[in-house]
N, C-alpha and C positions, 0 to 999 in steps of 0.2 A: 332125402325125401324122394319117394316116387311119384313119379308123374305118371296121367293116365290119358290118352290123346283120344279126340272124340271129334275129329274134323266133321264128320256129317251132324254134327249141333249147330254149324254155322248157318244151316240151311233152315234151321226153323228158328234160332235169332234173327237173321234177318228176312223172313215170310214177309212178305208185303199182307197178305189178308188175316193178322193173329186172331180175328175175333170175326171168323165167315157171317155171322148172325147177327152183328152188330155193323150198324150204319155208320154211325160216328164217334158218337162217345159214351164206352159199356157204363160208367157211373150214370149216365144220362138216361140213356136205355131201359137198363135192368129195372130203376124201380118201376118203371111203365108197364111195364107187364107183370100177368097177375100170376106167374108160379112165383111166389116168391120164397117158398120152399127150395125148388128145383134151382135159384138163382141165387140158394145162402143168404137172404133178406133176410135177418131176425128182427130189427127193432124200425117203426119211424118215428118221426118228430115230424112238425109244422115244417121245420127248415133243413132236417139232416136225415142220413138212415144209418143203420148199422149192417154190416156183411161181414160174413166169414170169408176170409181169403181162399180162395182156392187153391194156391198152392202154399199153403202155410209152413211158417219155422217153426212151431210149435203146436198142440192142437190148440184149440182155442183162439189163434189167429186171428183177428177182427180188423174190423178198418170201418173207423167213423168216419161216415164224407157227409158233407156238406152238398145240398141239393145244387147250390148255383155254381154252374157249370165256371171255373178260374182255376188259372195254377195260381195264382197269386193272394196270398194269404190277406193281404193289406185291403183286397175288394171287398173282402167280407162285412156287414155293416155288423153294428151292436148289436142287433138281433140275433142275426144270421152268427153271429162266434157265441153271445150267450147260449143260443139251442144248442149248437154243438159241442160245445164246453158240457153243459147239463147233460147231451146223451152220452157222452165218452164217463162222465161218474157213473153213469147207469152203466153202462159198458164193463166198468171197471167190477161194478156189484154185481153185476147179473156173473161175469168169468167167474169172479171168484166164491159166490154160492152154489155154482154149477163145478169148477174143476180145482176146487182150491191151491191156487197156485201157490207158492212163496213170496211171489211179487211180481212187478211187470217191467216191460220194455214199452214205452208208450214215443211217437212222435211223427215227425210228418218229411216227408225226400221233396224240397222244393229245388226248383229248375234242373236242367237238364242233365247235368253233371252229379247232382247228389245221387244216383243212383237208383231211383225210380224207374217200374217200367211202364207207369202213367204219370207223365208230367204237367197234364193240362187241367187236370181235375183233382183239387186237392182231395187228400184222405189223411187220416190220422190213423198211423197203426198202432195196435195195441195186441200187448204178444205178452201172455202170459208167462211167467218162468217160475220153475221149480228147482233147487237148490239139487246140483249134479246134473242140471238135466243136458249137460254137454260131458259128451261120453267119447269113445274112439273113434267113433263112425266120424264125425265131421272134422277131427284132427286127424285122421290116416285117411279116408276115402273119400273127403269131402263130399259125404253122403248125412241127409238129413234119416233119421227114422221119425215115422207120426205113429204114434199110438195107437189112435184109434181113427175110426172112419170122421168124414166130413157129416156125413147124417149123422152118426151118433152125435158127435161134437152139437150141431146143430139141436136136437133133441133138448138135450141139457139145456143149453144156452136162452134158447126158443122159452122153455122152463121158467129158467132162473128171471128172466126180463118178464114174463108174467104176471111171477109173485110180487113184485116193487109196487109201489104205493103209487098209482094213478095209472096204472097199465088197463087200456083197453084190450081184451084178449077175444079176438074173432072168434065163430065157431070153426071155423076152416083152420083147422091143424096147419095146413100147408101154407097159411098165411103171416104174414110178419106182426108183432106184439106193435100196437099203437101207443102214443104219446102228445097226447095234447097240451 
């Protein structure tokens, strides 16, 4: 197997500023402010929101988090996991009327070691998959391909969580699909 050395990545692993626009913590942040288009916001709930990952394994890449700022799963009250539990099915309906996958990857990188690269705010990832969708790219160049854009993906998605049975849908295109 070849190897492919990239010594100057180590410099933006370990940047002390990864997130120049964010104060402390980007799940805490982002939903605060109102692009929530420009920030991948597609869904909220009373206790959770939905985002598209920015640097997604697939398209459609999503991460349900949970408003209250914990890494540790065990904080969360009965509330707080029912909501989140109920937005991650929407999650799951909204992907797959939007990009119909074959199935998914769903679950959560708790503490430091799992391999997360936020480990103080939980998220649950949920990653679409398509049967084949692992090709030579990530077995020979350890390279991802994505499909299609982050807007597009978004589009759809934004869509699909619209159509669901109790979706408050803003006028504001560039705003996230609500959830009461």
């Amino acid at each position: 197997m070849e190897q492919v050395f990239a010594p100057w990545r180590i410099d933006w692993i370990k940047r002390e500023d990864k997130n120049p626009d964010i104060d402390d913590c980007v799940f805490c942040e982002l939903p605060e402010r109102s692009a929530d288009r420009e920030n991948l916001l597609l869904a909220r709930s009373a206790q959770a929101f939905v985002m598209l990952n920015n640097y997604p394994y697939n398209p459609g890449h999503a991460m349900v988090i949970p408003r209250t700022h914990t890494g540790d799963y065990r904080d969360l009250t009965d509330e707080q996991l029912l909501d989140h539990a109920r937005l991650k099915q929407r999650t799951f309906d909204a992907l797959e009327a939007a990009l119909e996958p074959n199935g998914f990857n769903a679950g959560l990188n708790l503490g430091d070691g799992a391999g997360g690269s936020i480990d103080d705010h939980l998220h649950t990832h949920v990653v679409p998959r398509w049967e084949g969708d692992t090709n030579f790219m990530p077995v020979l160049s350890d390279t991802s391909v994505i499909v299609e854009a982050l807007e597009e993906t978004y589009d759809r998605v934004r869509e699909a969580f619209a159509g669901q049975e109790g979706a408050i849908v803003p006028d504001d295109e560039d705003e996230a699909i609500r959830f009461e």
